[in-house]
C-alpha positions as CSV (number, residue, x, y, z in Angstrom):
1,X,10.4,65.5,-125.6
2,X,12.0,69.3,-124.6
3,X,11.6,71.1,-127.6
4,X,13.9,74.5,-127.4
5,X,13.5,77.0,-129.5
6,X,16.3,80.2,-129.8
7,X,15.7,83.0,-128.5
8,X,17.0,87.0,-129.5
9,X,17.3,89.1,-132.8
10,X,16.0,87.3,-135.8
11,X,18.8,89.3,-137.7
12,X,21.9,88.0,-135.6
13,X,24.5,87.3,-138.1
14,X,27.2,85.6,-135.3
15,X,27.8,83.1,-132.4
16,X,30.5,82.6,-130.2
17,X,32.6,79.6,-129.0
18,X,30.5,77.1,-127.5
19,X,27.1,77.6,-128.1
20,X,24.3,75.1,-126.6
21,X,27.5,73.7,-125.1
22,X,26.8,70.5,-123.5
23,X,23.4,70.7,-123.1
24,X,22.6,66.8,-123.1
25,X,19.1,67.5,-122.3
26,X,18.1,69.1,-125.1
27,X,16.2,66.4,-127.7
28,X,14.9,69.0,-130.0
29,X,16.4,72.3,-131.5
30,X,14.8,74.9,-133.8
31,X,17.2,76.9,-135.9
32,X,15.1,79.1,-137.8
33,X,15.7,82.6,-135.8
34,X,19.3,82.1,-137.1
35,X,19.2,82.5,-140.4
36,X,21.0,85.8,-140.9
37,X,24.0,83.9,-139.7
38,X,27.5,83.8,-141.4
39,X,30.0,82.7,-138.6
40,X,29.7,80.3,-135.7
41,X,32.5,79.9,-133.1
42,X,34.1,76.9,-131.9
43,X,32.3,73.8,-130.1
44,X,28.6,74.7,-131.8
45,X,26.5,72.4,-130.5
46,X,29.1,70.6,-128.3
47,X,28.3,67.7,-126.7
48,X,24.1,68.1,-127.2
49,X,24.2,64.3,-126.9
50,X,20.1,64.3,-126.7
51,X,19.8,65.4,-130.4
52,X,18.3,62.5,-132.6
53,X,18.1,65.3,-135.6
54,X,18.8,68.5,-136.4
55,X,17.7,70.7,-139.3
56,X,20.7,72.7,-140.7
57,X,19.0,74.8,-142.7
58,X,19.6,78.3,-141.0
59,X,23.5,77.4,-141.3
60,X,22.8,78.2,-145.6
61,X,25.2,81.6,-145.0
62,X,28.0,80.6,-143.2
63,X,31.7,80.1,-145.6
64,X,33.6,78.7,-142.5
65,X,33.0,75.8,-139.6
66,X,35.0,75.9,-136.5
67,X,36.0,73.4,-134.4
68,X,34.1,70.9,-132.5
69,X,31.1,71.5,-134.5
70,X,28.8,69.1,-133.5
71,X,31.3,67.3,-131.6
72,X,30.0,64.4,-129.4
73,X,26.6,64.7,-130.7
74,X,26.3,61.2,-130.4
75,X,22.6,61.0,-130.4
76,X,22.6,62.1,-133.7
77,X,21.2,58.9,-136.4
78,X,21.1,61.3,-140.0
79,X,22.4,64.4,-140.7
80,X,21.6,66.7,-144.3
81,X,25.4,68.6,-144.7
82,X,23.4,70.6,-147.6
83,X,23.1,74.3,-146.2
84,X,26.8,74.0,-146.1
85,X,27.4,74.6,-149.6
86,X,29.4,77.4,-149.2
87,X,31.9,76.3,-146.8
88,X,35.0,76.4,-147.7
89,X,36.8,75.3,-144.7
90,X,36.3,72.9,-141.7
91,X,38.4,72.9,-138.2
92,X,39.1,70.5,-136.2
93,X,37.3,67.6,-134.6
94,X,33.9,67.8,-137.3
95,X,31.3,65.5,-136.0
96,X,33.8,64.0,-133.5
97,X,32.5,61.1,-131.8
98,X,28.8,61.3,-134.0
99,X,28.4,57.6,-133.5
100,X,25.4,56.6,-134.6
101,X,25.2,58.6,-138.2
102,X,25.3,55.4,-140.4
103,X,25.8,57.6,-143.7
104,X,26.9,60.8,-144.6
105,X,27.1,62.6,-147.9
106,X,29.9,65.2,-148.1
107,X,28.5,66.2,-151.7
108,X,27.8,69.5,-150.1
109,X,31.3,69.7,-149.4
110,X,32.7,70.4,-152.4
111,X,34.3,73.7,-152.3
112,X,36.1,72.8,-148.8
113,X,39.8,73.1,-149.4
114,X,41.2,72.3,-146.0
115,X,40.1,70.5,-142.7
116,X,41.5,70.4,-139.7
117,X,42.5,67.4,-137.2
118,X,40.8,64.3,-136.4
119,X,38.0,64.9,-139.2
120,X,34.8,62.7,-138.4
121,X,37.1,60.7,-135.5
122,X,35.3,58.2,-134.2
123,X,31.9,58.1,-136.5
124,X,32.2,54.7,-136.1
125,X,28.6,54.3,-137.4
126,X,29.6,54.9,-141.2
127,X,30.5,51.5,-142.9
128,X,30.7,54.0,-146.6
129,X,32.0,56.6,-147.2
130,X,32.6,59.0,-150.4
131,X,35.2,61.5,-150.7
132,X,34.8,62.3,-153.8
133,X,33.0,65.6,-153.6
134,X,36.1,66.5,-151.9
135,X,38.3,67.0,-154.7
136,X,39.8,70.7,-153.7
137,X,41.1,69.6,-150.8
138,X,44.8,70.6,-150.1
139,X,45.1,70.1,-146.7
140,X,44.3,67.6,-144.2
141,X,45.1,67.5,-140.6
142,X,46.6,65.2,-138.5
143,X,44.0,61.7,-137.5
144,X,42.3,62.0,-141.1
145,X,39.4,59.0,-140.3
146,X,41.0,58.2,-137.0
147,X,38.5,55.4,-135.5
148,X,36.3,55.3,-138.1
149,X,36.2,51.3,-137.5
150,X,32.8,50.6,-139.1
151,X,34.6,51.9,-142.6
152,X,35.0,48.9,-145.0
153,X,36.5,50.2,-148.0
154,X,37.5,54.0,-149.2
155,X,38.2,55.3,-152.5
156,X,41.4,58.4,-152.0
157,X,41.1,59.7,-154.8
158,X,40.0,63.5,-153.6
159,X,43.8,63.3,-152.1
160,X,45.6,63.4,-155.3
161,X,45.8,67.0,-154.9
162,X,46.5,67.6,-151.6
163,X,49.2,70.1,-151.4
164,X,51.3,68.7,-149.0
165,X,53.7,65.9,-149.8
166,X,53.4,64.7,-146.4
167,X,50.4,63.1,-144.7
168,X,50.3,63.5,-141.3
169,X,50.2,61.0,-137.6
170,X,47.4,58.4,-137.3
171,X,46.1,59.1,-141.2
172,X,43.4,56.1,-140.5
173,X,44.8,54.9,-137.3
174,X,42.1,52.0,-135.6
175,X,40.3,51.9,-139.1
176,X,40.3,48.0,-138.3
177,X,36.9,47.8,-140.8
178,X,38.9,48.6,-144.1
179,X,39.5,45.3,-145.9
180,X,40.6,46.8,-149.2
181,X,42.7,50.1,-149.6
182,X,44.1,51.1,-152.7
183,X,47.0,53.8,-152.1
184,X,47.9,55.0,-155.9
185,X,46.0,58.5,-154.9
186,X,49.0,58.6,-152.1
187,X,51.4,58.7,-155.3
188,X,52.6,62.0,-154.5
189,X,53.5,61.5,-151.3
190,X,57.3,61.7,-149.8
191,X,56.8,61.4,-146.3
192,X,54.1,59.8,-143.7
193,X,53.8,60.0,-140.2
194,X,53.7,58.2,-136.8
195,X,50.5,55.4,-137.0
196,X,49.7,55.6,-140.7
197,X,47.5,52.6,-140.6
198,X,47.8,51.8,-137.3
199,X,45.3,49.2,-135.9
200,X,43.8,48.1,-139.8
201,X,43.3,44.6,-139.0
202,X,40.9,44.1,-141.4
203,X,43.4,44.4,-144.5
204,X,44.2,41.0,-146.0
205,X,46.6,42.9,-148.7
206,X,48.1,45.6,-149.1
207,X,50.2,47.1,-152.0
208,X,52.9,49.7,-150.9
209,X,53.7,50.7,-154.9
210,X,52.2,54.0,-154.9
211,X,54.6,55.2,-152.3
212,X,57.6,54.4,-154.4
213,X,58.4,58.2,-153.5
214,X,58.6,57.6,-150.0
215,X,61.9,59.2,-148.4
216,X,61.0,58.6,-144.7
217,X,57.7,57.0,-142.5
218,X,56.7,57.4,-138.9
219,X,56.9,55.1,-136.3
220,X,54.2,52.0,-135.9
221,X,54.0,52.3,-139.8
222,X,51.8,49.4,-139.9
223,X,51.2,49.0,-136.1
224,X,48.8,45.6,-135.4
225,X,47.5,45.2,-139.4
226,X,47.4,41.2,-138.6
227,X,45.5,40.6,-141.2
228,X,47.7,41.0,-143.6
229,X,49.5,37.6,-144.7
230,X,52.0,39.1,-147.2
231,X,53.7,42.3,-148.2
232,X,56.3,43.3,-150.5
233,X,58.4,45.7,-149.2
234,X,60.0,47.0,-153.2
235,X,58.4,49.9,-153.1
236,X,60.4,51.6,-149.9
237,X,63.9,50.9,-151.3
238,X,64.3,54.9,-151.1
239,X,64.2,54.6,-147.1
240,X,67.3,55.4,-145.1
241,X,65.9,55.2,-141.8
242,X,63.2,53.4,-140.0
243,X,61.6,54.8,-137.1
244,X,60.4,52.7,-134.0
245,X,57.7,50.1,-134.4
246,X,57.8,49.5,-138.0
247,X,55.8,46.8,-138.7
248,X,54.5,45.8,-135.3
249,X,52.1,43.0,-134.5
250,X,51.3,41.9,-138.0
251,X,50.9,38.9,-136.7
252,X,49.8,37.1,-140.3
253,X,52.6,37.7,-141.7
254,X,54.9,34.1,-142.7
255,X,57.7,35.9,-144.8
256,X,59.1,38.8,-145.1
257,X,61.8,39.9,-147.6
258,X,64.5,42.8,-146.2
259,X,65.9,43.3,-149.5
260,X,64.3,46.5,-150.2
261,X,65.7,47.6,-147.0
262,X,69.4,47.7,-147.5
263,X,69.9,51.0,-147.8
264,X,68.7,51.3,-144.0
265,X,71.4,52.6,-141.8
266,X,68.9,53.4,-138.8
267,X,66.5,50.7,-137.2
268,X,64.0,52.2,-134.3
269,X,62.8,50.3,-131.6
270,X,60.9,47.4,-131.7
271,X,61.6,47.2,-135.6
272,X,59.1,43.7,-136.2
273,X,57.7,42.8,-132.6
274,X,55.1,40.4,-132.2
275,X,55.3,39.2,-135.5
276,X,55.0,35.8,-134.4
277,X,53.9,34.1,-137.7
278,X,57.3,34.9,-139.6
279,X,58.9,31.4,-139.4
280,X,61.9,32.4,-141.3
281,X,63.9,35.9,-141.9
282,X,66.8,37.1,-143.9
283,X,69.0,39.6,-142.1
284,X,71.5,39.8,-145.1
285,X,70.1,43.3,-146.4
286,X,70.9,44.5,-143.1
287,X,74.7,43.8,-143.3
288,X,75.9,47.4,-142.8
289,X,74.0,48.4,-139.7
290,X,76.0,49.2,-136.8
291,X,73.3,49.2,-134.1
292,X,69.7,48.4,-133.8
293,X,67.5,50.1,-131.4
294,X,65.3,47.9,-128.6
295,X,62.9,45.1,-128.9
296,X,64.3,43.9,-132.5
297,X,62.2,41.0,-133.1
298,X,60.8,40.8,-129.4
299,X,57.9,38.1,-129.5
300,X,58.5,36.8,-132.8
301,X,57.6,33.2,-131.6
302,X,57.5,31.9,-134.7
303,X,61.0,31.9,-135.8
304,X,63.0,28.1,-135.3
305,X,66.7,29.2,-137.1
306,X,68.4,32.8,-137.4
307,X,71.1,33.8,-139.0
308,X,73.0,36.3,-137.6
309,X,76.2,36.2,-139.7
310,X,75.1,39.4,-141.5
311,X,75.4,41.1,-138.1
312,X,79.1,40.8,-137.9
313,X,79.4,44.9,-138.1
314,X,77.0,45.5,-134.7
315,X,78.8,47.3,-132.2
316,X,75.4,48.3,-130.5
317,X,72.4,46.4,-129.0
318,X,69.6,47.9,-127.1
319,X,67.2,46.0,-124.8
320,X,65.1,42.9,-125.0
321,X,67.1,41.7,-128.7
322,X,65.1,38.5,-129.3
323,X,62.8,38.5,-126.3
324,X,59.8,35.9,-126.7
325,X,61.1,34.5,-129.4
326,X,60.3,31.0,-128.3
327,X,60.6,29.1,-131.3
328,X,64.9,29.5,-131.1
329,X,66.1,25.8,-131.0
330,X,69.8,27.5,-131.7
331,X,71.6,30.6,-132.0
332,X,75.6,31.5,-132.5
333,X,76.3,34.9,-131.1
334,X,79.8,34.3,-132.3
335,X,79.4,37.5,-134.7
C-alpha cells in the first residue's frame, strides 16, 4: 500500500482546482498538514480511484465544496461527511460516480442550502438514503439522484421548501430501484422537466395527486416506468400541452383513462409508445386536437379495436401514427 502524505506549509488555508487529480495510484492519503484550510477548488480529489478511505477531518473549516469533489472516487466503501458541518453549499457532481459507498449520512449536511447538478449521480452502492438533515435546501440542480439505481425507497420531505417551483431534467432519471415514492413533498411544484422519473422501473404505483399544481411537464415524463400497472391521470387536468414522449414504455400499463387530458391542445412525439399492455384506449378527451406530433401510439401491440371518431378535427399527422401496433384486427380512417 503507497501511503502519501502532503507536503508544504502546515498553515495553507487554500487549494486550487484539481488537486490529487486523477491520481489512481494513490491507496492511502494523510490530510492532517491541511487543516488551516477554508476553500478547496474544483475536482478535489478527482478521480483518486485507489482510495478505499479517507479521513476528512482537516476539511472541519471549509463553508463551501466545489465541484467534482471526490468525483469518481470509486474505490471509496465508507465515507464520515462530519467535518463538513459548516458547509453551506455543494457544486456540482458530489461524490459522482462513488460506487461502492453503501451508506451515507448527510446529517452533517444540515446547513447546505443549495447543490448543484447531478448530486451523488451514480452512487449506485446506496440502497437508503435520508434527506432529512437537508431541510434548508432551496435549490437543487438539474439530475437530483440521477442513477442512484440501488435506491429502494426515499422520503422528499427536505424538498418542501425548495424555492423553486420547478424541479429540473432527469430529477431521479434511471432510479430503477425505487419501488415506493410518495410525491406530496412535490406539492408545491408547477412545472417539471425533461426525464422526471425516467427509467423507475421498479415502481408498481404511483400517485400523481401532489402535483395537482402542475401547469406544464418535460418530455419522457415517465419514460420506461413498466412497472407500473395503473395510473390515474386526475391530478394533471391543469395541463395544456404535452411534450414528446409522455408516457413511454410503461409497458404494465392495461388502461389508461385520457379524460384528465382534455384540455390538451399540443401532443409531442411519441405521446404513449411502446405501451404495449394497453389493450384498450379512449381517444374522446382528445376531440379538439388538430394535429398530433410523431410516433402516437407506435408499438402499442396490445391494442385489438380503436376508435378514431373523436379524430374527426385532425388536419395533421406526423410519422409512424400507429406503427407496431400489431394487435389492429380493424381500423376506419374515414374521419
Amino acid at each position: 500500500m503507497a501511503l502519501v502524505v502532503v507536503a508544504g506549509d502546515a498553515e495553507m488555508n487554500d487549494v486550487g482546482h484539481a488537486f490529487y487529480h486523477d491520481c489512481s495510484g494513490v491507496t492511502a492519503l494523510d490530510l492532517r498538514p491541511l487543516t488551516h484550510l477554508t476553500r478547496v477548488g474544483h475536482g478535489f480529489l478527482f478521480g483518486c480511484s485507489g482510495l478505499p478511505a479517507l479521513d476528512l477531518t482537516s476539511l472541519v473549516h471549509i463553508t463551501s465544496v466545489g465541484d467534482s469533489f471526490l468525483c469518481g472516487c470509486t474505490g471509496l466503501t465508507a465515507l464520515d461527511l462530519a467535518p463538513l458541518a459548516h458547509v453551506t453549499s455543494v457544486g456540482c457532481w458530489f461524490l459522482y460516480g462513488c460506487v461502492k459507498l453503501m451508506a451515507l449520512d448527510l446529517t452533517p449536511l444540515a446547513h447546505v442550502t443549495s447543490v448543484g447538478i447531478f448530486f451523488l449521480q451514480c452512487c449506485v452502492g446506496l440502497t437508503a438514503l435520508d434527506l432529512s438533515p437537508m431541510a434548508r435546501l432551496n435549490s437543487v440542480g438539474d439530475g437530483f439522484l440521477y442513477a442512484c439505481s440501488g435506491l429502494t425507497a426515499l422520503d422528499l420531505t427536505s424538498l418542501t421548501s425548495v424555492g423553486s417551483r420547478s424541479l429540473l431534467l432527469g430529477f431521479l432519471h434511471g432510479c430503477s430501484g425505487l419501488t415506493v415514492l410518495d410525491l406530496t413533498p412535490l406539492a408545491h411544484v408547477t412545472s417539471v422537466g425533461n426525464s422526471f422519473l425516467y427509467g423507475c422501473s421498479g415502481l408498481t404505483a404511483l400517485d400523481l395527486t401532489p402535483l395537482a399544481q402542475l401547469s406544464s411537464v418535460g418530455g419522457q415524463f415517465l419514460h420506461s416506468c413498466s412497472g407500473l400497472t395503473a395510473l390515474d391521470l386526475t391530478p394533471l387536468a391543469h395541463l395544456t400541452s404535452v411534450d414528446p414522449a409522455f408516457i413511454v414504455m410503461c409497458s404494465g400499463l392495461t388502461a389508461l383513462d385520457l379524460t384528465p387530458l382534455a384540455h390538451v391542445t399540443r401532443l409531442g412525439g411519441s405521446f404513449l409508445y411502446g405501451c404495449s399492455g394497453l389493450t384498450a384506449l379512449d381517444l374522446a378527451p382528445f376531440a379538439q386536437l388538430s394535429s398530433v406530433g410523431s410516433q402516437f401510439l407506435h408499438s402499442c401491440s396490445g391494442l385489438t379495436a380503436l376508435d378514431l371518431t373523436p379524430f374527426a378535427h385532425l388536419t395533421s399527422v406526423e410519422n409512424s401514427f400507429l406503427h407496431g401496433c400489431s394487435g389492429l384486427t380493424a381500423l376506419d380512417l374515414a374521419y
